[in-house]
Wavefront OBJ file of the C-alpha trace (Angstrom):
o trace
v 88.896 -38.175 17.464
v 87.994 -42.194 16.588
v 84.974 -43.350 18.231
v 85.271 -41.082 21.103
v 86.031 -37.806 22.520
v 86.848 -36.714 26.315
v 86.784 -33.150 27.005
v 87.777 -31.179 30.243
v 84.601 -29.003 31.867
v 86.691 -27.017 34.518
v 86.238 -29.781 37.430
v 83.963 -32.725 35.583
v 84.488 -34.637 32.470
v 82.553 -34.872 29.514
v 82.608 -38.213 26.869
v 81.092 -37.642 23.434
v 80.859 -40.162 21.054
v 80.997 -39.984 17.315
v 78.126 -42.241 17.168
v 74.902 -40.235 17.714
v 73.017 -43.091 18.968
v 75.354 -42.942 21.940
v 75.012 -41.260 24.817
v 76.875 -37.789 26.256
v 78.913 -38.931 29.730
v 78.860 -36.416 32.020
v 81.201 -36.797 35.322
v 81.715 -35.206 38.415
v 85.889 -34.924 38.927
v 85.946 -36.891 42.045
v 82.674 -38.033 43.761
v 85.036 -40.928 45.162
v 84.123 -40.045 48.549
v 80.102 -40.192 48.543
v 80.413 -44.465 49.143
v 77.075 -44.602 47.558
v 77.823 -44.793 43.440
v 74.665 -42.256 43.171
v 76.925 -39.390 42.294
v 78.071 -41.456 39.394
v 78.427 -40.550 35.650
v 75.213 -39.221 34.211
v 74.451 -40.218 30.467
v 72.269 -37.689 28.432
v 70.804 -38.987 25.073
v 70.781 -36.857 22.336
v 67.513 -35.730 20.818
v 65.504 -38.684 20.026
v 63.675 -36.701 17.210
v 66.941 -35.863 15.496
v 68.382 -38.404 13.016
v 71.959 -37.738 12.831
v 74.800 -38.061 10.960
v 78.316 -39.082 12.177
v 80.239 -36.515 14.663
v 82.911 -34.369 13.613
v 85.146 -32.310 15.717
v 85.316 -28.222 14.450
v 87.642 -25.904 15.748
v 86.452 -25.028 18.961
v 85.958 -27.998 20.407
v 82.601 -28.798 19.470
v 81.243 -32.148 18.086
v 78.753 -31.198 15.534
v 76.053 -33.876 14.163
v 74.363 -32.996 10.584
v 70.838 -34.169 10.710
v 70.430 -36.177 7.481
v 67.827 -34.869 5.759
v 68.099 -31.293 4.579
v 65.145 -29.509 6.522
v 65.980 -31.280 9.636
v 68.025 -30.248 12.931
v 71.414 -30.053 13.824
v 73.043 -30.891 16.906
v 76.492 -29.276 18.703
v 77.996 -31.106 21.974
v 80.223 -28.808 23.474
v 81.814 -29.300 27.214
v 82.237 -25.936 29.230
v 85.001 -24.857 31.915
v 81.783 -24.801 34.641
v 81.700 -28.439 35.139
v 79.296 -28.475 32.196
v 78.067 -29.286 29.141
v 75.613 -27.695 26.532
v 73.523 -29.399 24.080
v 72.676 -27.019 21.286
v 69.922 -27.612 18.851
v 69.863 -25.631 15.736
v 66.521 -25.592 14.126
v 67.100 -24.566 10.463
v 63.791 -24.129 9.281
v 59.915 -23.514 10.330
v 59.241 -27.377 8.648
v 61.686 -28.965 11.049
v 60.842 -30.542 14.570
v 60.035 -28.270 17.373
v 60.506 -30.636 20.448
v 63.407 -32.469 21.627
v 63.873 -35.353 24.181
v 66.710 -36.521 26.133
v 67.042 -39.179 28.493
v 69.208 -39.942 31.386
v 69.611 -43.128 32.665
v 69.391 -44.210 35.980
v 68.557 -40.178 36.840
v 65.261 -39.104 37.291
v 64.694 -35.502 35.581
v 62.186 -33.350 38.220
v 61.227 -29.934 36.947
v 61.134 -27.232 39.275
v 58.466 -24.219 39.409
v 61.290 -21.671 37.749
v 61.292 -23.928 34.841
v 64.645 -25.988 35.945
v 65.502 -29.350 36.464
v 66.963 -31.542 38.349
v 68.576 -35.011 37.712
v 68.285 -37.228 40.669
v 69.091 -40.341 42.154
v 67.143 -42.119 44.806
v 67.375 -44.983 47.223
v 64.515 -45.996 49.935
v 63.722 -48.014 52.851
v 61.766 -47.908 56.224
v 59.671 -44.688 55.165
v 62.402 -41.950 54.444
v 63.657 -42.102 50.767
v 67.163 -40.372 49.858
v 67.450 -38.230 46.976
v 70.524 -37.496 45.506
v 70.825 -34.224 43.492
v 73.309 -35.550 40.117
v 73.216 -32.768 38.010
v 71.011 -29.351 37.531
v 69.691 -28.120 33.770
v 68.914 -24.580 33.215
v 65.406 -23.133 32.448
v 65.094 -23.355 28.668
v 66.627 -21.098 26.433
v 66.388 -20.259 22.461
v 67.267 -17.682 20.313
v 66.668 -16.662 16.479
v 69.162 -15.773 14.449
v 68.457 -11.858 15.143
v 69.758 -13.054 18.718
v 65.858 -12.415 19.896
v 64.281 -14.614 22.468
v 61.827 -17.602 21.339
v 58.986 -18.842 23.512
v 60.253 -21.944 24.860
v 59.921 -24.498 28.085
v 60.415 -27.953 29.291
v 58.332 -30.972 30.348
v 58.763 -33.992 32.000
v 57.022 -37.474 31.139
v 56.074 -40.650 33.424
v 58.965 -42.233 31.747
v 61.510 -39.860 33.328
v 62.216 -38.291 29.807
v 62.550 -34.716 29.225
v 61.284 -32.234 26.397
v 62.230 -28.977 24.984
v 59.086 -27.925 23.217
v 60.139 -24.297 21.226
v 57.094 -22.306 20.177
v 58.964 -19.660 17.445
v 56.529 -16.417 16.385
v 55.557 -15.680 13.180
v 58.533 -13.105 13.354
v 61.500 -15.443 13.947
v 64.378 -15.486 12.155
v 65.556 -19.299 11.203
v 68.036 -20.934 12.345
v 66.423 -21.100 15.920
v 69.511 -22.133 18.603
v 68.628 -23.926 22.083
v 71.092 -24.713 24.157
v 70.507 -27.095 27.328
v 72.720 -27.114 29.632
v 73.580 -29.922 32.294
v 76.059 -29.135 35.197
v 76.992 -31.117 37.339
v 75.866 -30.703 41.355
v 79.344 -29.967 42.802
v 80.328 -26.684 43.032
v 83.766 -25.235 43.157
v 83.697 -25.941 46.928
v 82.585 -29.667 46.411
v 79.350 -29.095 47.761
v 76.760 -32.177 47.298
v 72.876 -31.410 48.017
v 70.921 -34.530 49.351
v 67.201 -34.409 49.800
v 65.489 -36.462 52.390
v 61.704 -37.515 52.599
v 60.401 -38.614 55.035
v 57.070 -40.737 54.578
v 53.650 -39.528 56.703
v 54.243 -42.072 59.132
v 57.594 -41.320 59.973
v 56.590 -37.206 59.818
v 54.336 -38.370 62.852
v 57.066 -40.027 64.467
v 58.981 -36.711 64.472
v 56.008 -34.512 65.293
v 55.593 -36.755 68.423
v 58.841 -36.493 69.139
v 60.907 -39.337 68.142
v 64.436 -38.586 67.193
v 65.128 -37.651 63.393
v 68.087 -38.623 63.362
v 66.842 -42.655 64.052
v 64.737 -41.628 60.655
v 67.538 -41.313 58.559
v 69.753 -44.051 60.095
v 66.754 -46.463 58.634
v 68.855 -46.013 55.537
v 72.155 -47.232 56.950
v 71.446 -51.157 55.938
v 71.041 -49.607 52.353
v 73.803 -46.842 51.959
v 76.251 -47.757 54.995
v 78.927 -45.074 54.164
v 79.098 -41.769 54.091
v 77.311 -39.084 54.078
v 74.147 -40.744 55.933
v 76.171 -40.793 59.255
v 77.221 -36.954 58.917
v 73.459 -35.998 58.167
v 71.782 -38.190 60.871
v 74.265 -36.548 63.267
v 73.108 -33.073 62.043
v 69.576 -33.559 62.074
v 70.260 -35.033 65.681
v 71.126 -31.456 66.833
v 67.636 -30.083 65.633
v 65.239 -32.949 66.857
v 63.725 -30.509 69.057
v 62.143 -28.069 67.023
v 61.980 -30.167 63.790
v 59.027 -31.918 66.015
v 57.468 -28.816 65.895
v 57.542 -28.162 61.633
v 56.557 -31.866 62.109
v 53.744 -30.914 63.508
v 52.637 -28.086 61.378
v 52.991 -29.657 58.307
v 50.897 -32.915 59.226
v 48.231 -30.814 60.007
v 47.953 -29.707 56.528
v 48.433 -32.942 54.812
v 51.922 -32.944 54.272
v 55.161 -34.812 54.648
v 58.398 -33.287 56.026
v 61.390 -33.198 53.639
v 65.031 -31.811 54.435
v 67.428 -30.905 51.738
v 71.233 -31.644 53.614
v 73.954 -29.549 51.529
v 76.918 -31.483 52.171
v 80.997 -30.072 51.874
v 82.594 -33.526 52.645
v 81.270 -36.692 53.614
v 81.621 -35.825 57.445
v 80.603 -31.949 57.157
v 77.243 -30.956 56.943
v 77.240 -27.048 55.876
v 73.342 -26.658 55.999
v 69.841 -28.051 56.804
v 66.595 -26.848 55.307
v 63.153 -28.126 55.586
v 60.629 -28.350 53.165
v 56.929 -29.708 53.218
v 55.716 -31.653 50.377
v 52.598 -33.787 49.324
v 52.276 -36.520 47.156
v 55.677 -38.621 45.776
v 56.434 -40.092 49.482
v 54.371 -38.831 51.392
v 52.042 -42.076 52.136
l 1 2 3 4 5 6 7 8 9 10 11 12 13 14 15 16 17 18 19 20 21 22 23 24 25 26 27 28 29 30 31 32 33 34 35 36 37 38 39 40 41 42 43 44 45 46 47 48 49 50 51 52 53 54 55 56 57 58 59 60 61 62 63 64 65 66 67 68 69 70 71 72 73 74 75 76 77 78 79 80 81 82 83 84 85 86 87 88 89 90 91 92 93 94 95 96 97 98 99 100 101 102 103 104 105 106 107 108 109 110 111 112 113 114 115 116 117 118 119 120 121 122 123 124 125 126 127 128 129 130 131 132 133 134 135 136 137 138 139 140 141 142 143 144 145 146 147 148 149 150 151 152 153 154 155 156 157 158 159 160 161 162 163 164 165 166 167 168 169 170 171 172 173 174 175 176 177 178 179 180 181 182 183 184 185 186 187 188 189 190 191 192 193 194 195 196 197 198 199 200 201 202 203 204 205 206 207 208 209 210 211 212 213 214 215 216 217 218 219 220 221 222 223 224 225 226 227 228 229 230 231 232 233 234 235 236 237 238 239 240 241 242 243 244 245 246 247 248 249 250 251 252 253 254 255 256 257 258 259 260 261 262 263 264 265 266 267 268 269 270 271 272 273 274 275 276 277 278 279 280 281 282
């Protein structure tokens, strides 16, 4: 092993370091094609709460980190063949920590109402902001060691860290196992989802009429390659009645937002919108 690790995940690649300061790489196989750099590597701390002990490779694959003191918790890296990889806490006792906190980088975690999240990266000018989706985490997960479910969830601080909080009943079993899990955003088809806001003033703009697509090419002096040309040219086609969900959603205070899933840089495969309030919409 040495220092370092680099495991296979199906179509990404994982880099684990012996040191358990460092941070988990995750990477998409070949984001060579966005032009941006947003759909870069994503690092994931490991629990901040946890103080552990060298690495060591097991059997399957795994890198396992001993927390040093004896009640404490210890962490398993292991990459999957789903473009993944899972960060496995085992609690060992009810005196150990509860919560757990990772950090990514330059990505922005947003949790979603099902209990997901997202990792993002962003870029902004002229009243529309581009968000990049980077990677997705499942809704939380534990288990006992019965195999029974434990209460658990996550939450998401100003400083763009996230939490696994674990609330175990007075009937579980110790160890308790949770098991994050961060995937990256291309599927096997190579799909890449960007979100686009687009500020108040610029939702009037398209209410009133004005083309979208001149919206999104505001961007152009800060991403000029791919995929902002493919999008613009997509949203150009649905000007019309975009002006019309515009419309609607100024009326009640919001912002319009489109989520572009991409299959290439030049191939837009679909357009949604969205309304949303605060964030952007200013």
């Amino acid at each position: 092993m040495g220092t370092e690790i680099v495991a296979d995940a199906g179509g990404a690649e994982v880099r684990v370091s012996a040191d358990y300061a460092a941070d988990v790489v995750l990477s998409a196989a070949d984001s060579s094609w966005d032009g941006t750099g947003l759909l870069g590597p994503v690092a994931i701390s490991l629990p901040k709460e946890i103080r552990g002990k060298h690495g060591q490779a097991v059997n399957n694959g795994s890198i396992v980190y001993l927390d040093s003191s004896a009640q404490g918790t210890d962490v398993v890296v292991q990459a999957t063949s789903d473009d993944a990889v899972k960060i496995h806490t085992v609690t060992k006792s009810n005196g150990s920590g509860k919560k757990y906190t990772y950090s990514f980088g330059d990505a922005t975690p947003v949790l979603g109402a099902d209990g997901s999240v997202i990792l993002t990266r962003s870029v902004s000018g002229s009243g529309v902001t581009g968000r990049v989706i980077v990677a997705t985490i499942a809704p939380a997960w534990a288990v006992d060691a019965n195999g029974n479910p434990v209460s658990t969830h996550y939450e998401v601080s100003k400083k763009g860290e996230l939490t696994q909080i674990i609330s175990p009943g007075k009937n579980a079993v110790y160890p308790i196992v949770a098991d994050p899990k961060v995937v990256t955003s291309r599927d096997s088809v190579g799909h890449v989802v960007w979100d686009i806001y687009f500020s108040k003033s610029e939702t009037s703009k398209i209410s009133a009429g004005a083309t979208i697509a001149a919206a999104v090419f505001a961007l152009s002096s800060l991403i000029p390659l791919p995929p902002w040309p493919a999008i613009a040219q997509a949203l150009a086609g649905v000007a019309g009645t975009y002006a019309g969900i515009a419309a609607y959603y100024l009326a009640s205070n919001a912002c319009l937002n489109v989520t572009a899933t991409l299959a290439s840089y030049a191939v837009v495969s679909t357009l949604i919108p969205w309304a949303y309030r605060g964030g952007y919409c200013v």
